[in-house]
C-alpha positions as CSV (number, residue, x, y, z in Angstrom):
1,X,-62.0,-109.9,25.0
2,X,-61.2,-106.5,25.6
3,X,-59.4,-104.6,22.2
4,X,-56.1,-103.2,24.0
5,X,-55.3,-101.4,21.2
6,X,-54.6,-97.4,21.1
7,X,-57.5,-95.5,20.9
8,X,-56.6,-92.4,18.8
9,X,-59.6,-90.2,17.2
10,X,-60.4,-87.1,15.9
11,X,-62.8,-85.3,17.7
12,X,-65.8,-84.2,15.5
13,X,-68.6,-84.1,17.2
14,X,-67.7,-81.6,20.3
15,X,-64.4,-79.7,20.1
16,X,-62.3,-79.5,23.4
17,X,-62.1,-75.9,25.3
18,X,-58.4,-74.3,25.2
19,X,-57.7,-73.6,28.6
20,X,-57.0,-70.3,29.8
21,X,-53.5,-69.3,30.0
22,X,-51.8,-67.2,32.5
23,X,-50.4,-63.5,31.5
24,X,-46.6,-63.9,30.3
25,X,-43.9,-63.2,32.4
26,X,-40.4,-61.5,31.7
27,X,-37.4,-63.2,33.8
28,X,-37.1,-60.3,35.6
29,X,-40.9,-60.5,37.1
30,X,-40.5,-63.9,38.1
31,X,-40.0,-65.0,41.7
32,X,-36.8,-67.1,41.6
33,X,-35.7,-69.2,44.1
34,X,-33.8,-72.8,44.3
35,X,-34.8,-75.6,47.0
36,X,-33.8,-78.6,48.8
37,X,-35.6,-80.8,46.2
38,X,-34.1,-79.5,43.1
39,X,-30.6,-80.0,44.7
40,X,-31.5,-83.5,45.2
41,X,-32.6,-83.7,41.1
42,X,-29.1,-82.6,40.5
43,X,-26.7,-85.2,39.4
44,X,-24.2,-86.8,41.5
45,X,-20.3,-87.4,40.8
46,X,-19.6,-90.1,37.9
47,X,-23.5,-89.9,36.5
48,X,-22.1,-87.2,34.0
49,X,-23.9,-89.7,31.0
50,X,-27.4,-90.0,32.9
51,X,-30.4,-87.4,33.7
52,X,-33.6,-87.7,35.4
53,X,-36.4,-89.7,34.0
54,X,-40.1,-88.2,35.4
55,X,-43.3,-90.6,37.0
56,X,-46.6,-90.4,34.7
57,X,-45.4,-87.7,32.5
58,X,-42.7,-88.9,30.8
59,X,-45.4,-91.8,30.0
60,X,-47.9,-90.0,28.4
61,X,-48.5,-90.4,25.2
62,X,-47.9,-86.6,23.9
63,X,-45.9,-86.8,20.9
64,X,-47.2,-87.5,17.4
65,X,-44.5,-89.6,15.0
66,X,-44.2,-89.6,11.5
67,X,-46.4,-87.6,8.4
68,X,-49.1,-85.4,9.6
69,X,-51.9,-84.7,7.1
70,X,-53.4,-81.1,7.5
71,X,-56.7,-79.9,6.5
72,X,-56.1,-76.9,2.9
73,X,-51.9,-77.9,4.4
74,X,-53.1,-75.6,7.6
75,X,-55.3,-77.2,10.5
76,X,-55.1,-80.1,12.5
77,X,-57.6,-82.3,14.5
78,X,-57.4,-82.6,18.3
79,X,-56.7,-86.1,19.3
80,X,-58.1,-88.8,22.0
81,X,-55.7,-91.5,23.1
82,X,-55.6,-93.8,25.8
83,X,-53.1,-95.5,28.0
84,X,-52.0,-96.7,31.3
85,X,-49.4,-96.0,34.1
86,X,-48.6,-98.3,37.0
87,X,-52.3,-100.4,36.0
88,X,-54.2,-97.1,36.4
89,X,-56.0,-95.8,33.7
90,X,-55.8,-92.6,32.0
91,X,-57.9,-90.4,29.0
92,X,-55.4,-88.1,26.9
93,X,-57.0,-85.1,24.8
94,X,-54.5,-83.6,22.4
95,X,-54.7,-80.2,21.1
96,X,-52.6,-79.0,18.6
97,X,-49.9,-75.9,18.6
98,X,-50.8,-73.2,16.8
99,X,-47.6,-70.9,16.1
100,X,-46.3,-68.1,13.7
101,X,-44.3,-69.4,10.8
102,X,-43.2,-66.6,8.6
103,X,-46.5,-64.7,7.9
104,X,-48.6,-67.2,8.5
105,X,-50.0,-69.6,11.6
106,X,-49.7,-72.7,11.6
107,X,-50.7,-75.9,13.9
108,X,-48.6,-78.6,14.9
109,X,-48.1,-81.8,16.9
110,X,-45.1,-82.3,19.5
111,X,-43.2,-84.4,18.0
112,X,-39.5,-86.2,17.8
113,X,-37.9,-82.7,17.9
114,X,-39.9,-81.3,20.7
115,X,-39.7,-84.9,22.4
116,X,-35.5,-84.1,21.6
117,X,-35.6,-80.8,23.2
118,X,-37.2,-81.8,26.9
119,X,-35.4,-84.3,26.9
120,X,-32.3,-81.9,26.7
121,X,-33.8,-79.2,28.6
122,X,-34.2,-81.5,31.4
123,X,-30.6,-83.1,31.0
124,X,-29.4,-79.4,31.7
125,X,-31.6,-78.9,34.6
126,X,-29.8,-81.8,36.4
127,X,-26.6,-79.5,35.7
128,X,-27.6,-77.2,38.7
129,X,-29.8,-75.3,36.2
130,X,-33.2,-75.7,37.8
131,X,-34.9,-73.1,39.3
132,X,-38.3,-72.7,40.8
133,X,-40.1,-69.5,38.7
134,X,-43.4,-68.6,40.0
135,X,-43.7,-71.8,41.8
136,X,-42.6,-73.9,38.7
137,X,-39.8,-76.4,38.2
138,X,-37.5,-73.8,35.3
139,X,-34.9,-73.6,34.1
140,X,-32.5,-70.3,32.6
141,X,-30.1,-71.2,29.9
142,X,-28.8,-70.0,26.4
143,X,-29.8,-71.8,23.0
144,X,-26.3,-71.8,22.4
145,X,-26.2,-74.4,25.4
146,X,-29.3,-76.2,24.1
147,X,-28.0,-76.4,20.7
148,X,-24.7,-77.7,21.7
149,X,-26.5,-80.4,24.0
150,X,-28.4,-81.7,21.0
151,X,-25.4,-81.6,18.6
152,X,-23.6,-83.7,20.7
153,X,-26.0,-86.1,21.2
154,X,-26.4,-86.5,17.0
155,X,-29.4,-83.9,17.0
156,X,-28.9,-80.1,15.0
157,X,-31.5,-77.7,15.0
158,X,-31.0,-74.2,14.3
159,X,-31.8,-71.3,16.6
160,X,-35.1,-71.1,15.1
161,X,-35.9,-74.5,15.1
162,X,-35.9,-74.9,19.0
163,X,-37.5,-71.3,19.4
164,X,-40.0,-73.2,17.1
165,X,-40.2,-76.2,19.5
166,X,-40.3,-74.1,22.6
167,X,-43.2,-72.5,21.2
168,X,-45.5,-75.8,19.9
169,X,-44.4,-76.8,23.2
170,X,-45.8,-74.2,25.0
171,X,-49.0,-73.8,22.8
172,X,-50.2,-77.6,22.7
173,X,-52.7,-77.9,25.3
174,X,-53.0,-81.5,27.4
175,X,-56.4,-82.6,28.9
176,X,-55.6,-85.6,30.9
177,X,-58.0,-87.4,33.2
178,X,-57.9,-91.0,34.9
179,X,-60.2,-93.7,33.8
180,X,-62.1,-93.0,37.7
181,X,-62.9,-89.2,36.8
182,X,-61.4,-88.3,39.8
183,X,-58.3,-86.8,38.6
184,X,-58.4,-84.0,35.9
185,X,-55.7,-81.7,34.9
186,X,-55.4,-79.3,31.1
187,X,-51.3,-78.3,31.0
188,X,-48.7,-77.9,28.4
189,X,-45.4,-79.5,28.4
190,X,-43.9,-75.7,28.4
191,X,-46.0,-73.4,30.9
192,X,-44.6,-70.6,29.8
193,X,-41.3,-69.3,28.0
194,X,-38.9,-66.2,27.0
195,X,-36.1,-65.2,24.6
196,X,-33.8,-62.9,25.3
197,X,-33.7,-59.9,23.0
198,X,-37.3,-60.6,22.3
199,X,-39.0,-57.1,23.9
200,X,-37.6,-56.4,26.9
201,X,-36.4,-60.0,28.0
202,X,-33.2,-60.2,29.1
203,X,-32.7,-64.3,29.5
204,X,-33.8,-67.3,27.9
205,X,-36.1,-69.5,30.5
206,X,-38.8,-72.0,30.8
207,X,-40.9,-73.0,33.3
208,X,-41.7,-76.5,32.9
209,X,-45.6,-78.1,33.9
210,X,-47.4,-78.4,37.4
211,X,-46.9,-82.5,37.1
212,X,-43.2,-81.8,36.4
213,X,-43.1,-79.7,39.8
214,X,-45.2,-82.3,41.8
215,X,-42.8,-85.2,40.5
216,X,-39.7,-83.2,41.7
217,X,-41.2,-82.3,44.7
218,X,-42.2,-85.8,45.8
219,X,-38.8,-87.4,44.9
220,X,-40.9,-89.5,42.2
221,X,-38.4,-89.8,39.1
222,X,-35.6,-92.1,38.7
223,X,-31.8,-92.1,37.2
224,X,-32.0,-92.9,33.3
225,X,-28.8,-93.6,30.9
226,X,-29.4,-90.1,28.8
227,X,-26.3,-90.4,26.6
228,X,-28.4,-94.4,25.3
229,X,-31.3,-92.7,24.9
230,X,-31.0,-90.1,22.7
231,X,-28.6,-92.1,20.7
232,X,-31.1,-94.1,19.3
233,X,-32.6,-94.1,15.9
234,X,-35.9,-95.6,17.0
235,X,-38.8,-93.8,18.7
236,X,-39.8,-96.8,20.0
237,X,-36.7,-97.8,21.3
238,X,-36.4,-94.2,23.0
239,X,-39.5,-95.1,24.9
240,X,-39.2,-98.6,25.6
241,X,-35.9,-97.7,27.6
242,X,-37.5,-94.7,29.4
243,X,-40.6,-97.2,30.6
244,X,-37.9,-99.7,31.6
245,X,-35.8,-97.8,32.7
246,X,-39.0,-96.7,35.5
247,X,-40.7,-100.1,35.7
248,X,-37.9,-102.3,35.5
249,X,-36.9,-101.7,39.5
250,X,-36.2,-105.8,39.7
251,X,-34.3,-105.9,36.6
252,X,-31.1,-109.0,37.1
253,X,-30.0,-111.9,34.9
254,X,-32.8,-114.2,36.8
255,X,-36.1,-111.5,35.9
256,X,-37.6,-111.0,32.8
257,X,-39.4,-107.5,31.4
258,X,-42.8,-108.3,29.8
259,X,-44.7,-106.5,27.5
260,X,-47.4,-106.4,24.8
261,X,-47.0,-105.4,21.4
262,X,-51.0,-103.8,21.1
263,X,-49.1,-102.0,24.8
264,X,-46.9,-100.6,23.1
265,X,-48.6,-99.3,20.4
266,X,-51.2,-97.7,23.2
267,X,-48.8,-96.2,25.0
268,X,-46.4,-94.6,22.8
269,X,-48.8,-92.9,20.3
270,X,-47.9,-95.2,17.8
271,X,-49.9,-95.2,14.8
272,X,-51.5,-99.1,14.4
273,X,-51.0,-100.2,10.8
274,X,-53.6,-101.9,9.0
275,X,-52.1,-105.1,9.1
276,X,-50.5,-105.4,13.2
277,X,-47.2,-107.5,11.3
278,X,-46.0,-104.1,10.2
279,X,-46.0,-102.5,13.8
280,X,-44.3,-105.8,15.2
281,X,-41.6,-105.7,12.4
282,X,-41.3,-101.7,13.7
283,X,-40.6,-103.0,17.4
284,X,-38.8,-105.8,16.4
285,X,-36.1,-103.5,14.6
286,X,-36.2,-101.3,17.9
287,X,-35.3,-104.1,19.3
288,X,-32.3,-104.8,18.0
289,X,-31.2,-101.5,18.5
290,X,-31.8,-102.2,22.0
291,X,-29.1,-104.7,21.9
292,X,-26.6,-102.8,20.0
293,X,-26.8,-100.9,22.4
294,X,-26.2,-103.2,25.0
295,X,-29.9,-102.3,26.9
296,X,-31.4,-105.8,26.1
297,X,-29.5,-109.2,26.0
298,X,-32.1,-111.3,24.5
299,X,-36.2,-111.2,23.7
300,X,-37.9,-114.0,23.3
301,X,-41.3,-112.9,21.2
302,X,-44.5,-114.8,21.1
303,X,-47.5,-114.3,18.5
304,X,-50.6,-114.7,19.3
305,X,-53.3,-115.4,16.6
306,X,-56.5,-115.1,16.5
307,X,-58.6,-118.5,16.8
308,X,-60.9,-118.5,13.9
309,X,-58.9,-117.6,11.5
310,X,-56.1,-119.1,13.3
311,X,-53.5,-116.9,11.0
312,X,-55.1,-113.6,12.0
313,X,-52.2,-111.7,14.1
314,X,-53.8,-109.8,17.1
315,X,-51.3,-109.3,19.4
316,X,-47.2,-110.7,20.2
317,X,-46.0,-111.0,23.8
318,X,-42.3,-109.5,24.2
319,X,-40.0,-111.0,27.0
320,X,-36.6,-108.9,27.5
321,X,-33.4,-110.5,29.2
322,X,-31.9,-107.0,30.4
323,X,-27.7,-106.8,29.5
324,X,-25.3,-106.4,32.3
325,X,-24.9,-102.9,31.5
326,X,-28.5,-101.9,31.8
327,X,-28.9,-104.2,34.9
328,X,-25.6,-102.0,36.5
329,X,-27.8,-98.6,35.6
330,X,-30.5,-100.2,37.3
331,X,-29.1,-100.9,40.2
332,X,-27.5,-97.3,40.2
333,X,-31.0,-95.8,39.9
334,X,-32.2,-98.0,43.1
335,X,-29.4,-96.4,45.0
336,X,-29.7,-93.2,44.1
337,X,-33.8,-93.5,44.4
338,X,-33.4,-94.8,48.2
339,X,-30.9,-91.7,49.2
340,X,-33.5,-89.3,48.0
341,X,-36.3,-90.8,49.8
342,X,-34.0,-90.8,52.6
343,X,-33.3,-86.8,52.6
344,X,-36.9,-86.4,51.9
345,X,-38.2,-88.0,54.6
C-alpha cells in the first residue's frame, strides 16, 4: 500500500541552486498597462465579501505552520514536499527567505502572516487594483490600505511587519515540478517589490508570480467567500475551504465532499505528529469551525486501522455535508466561472 503521507525532508545531501533573479525595478521603469482579463478578475456588484481564489497555486503547499527550529537560532533547511492537484502529481522544493532584521540576516519560512498578506493583497487586486507590470499580474497600493484590510479582517501587523512579509515573500524561492518531469518552474510568491520612500521609489507595488499571471490570463480561478476565510482561527480550516471552495463545483444537499486525513496533512504542509490521533483531533477541531461558520453542515468521519495491530491508526476518511450558505456561494462561483469563460472565448 502506498504511504500517502506528506513527504517533508531536509535536503542534505545536495543543496538546491537559488535561481537567478531579475535586476529590480522602480515603479516608474515598469511598463504599466491594464487588460481585458484583469477587468474580468475584478469583482462584480454584491460580491463585496468574496475575492478570487487561484488554480494550482493557491494549492501548493508553501507555507510552513507553527515553531521553526533554526540551526546557532540563524539558518534554515530547504524543504521537499509533495502533493497533488486535480490527480496530478507534483514535487515542491522549499527554499527559505533570507532577509535583514536589524543588523543581522536572517532566514525564514512563509508562513500564516505571509499566507495573511496574499491573501489580502489579492482581495485588493479584485478592487480594480491589478495591473500588469513588466508582463506580471501587480498590484500598486499603500500599507496603510494593506494594514487596514488585515485589521478588519482580525489580523494587525505593523508597517514593518508586512514590509517583513513582502520581503520573505519575495526572497523564498519555489522549485516545483510534476511527478512526469515534464513541467518545471523555480518562482517566488512575490517576483519582485517596492516601498515608497525607499531610494528613489515613489509607490508601493508588487508584481505577483508567472503562475499567478497564467491563471488570470486563462480565466482559471474561481469566486471564494474571503470575509469566511480569513475569519478563521484554523490553518486547516483556511485551506480546507480554499480546496472546496475550487473542487467542490457539484456541491448540493444530495453530494458529499470526500477527503483523507494523511491528504490533508500532504497537502497543506502540515507537520504529521508521531502518533496520526493528534493530527485528526487538529482537523477535527477545524472542523467544527467549519460549521460555526456555517461552511459545513455535517462530517461523517471514518478511521481506518491498521490490520495487524488492528488499533494502529493509519488513516480517517472525512465526508462533508456542505451548509446552505456554502452551497449558495457555490453556486455563485459557477455563475460567475461560466460568464468569464464566456468573454474569454
Amino acid at each position: 500500500m502506498t504511504n500517502r503521507k506528506e513527504k517533508t525532508t531536509k535536503l542534505k545531501a545536495e543543496k538546491p541552486q537559488r535561481r537567478k533573479r531579475e535586476k529590480s525595478k522602480t515603479f516608474d521603469k515598469l511598463d504599466v498597462s491594464r487588460s481585458l482579463q484583469l477587468t474580468l478578475f475584478d469583482l462584480e456588484q454584491n460580491e463585496d465579501s468574496y475575492s478570487q481564489s487561484i488554480e494550482l497555486y493557491d494549492f501548493i503547499p508553501k507555507y510552513v505552520w507553527g515553531k521553526v527550529e533554526r540551526v546557532n537560532g540563524k539558518f534554515l533547511d530547504s524543504l521537499k514536499r509533495e502533493f497533488e492537484c486535480r490527480g496530478r502529481k507534483y514535487n515542491l522544493t522549499l527554499m527559505p527567505a533570507r532577509i535583514e532584521v536589524g543588523e543581522e540576516f536572517k532566514e525564514f519560512y512563509p508562513s500564516k502572516r505571509e499566507e495573511l498578506v496574499e491573501d489580502a493583497l489579492r482581495k485588493l487586486m479584485t478592487e480594480r487594483q491589478s495591473l500588469m507590470l513588466d508582463g506580471e499580474v501587480g498590484i500598486a497600493f499603500t500599507l496603510y490600505q494593506l494594514q487596514k484590510e488585515l485589521k478588519e479582517k482580525g489580523h494587525s501587523y505593523s508597517y514593518d511587519e508586512l514590509k517583513d512579509a513582502i520581503r520573505v515573500l519575495n526572497n523564498t524561492d519555489l522549485i516545483l515540478k510534476d511527478d512526469s518531469g515534464q513541467v518545471e518552474t523555480a518562482f517566488s510568491p512575490v517576483e519582485s517589490y517596492g516601498f515608497a520612500g525607499d531610494g528613489t521609489e515613489t509607490k508601493t507595488f508588487v508584481r505577483f508570480s508567472p503562475l499567478v499571471t497564467h491563471t488570470i490570463k486563462s480565466g482559471s480561478y474561481r469566486l471564494i467567500n474571503y470575509d469566511k476565510v480569513m475569519s478563521y482561527r484554523s490553518v486547516i480550516a483556511r485551506q480546507l475551504h480554499k480546496r472546496m471552495s475550487h473542487h467542490f463545483i457539484q456541491a448540493s444537499l444530495t453530494e458529499s465532499y470526500e477527503i483523507l486525513l494523511t491528504t490533508i496533512i500532504r497537502d497543506f504542509g502540515l507537520t504529521p505528529q508521531k502518533r496520526l490521533q493528534q493530527n485528526l483531533v487538529e482537523v477535527e477541531n477545524a472542523i467544527e469551525e467549519m460549521k460555526q461558520m456555517n461552511v459545513v453542515l455535517n462530517c461523517k468521519t471514518e478511521k481506518i486501522f491498521d490490520t495487524k495491530p488492528r488499533t494502529k491508526l493509519t488513516d480517517a476518511k472525512f465526508k462533508f455535508q456542505p451548509h446552505f450558505d456554502f452551497i449558495a456561494d457555490v453556486k455563485r462561483a459557477n455563475a460567475r466561472a461560466k460568464r468569464v469563460r464566456g468573454q474569454l472565448e
